[in-house]
N, C-alpha and C positions, 0 to 999 in steps of 0.2 A: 504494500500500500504506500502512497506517496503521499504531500503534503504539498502546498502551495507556496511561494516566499514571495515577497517583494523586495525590491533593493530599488535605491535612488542612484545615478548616475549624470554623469554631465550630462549636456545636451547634443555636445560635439562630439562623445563619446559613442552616444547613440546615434547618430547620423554616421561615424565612420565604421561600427556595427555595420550597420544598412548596405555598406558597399562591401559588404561580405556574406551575400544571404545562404551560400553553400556551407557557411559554418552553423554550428549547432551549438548556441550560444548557452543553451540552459544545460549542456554536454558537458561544455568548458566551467562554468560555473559550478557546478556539481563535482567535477573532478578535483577542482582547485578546495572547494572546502573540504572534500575525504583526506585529501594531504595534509592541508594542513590541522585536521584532527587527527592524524597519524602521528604528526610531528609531534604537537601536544601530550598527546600520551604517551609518546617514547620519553620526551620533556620531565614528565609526571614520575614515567617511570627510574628515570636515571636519578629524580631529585628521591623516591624511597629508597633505591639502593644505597645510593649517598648516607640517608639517615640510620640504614642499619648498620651502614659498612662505620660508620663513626663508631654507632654504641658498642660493636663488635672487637675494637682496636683493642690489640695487648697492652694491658698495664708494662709489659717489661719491652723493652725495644729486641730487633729480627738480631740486631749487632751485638747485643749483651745477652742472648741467649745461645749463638753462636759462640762468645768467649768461652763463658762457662760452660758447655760441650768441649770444648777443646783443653779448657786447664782439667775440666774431669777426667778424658782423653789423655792427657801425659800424666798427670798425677797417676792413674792405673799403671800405665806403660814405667813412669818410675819405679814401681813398684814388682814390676816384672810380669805383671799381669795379660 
């Protein structure tokens, strides 16, 4: 089922429509708003990842968890292990 819209436009805009009657204007119109609610909701969707990926973040940093891996790593091998 479909739906009806209006929209305001220059004047000059629609006169130079008019010299193009093999286009299918409410075609163009229709494709142009599916994008850009595509856009928006990709938009939408990058800003929740964002907010989870924040609350998600290690208390300890990637660098200080790598040290200590590696001082645990020779302290063993010290050890003969």
């Amino acid at each position: 089922m479909s739906t009806t819209i209006s929209i305001r436009i220059p004047k000059e805009l629609k006169e130079a429509m008019k010299k193009f009657p093999h286009i299918n204007w409410s075609e163009i119109v229709r494709k142009a708003i599916e994008e850009k609610i595509r856009e928006e909701k990709i938009k939408w969707a990058l800003k929740i990842m964002e907010e989870i990926s924040a609350k998600a973040k290690p208390k300890t940093s990637s660098e200080e968890i790598v040290r200590r891996f590696r001082n645990e790593r020779s302290k063993k091998s010290s050890y003969g292990c």
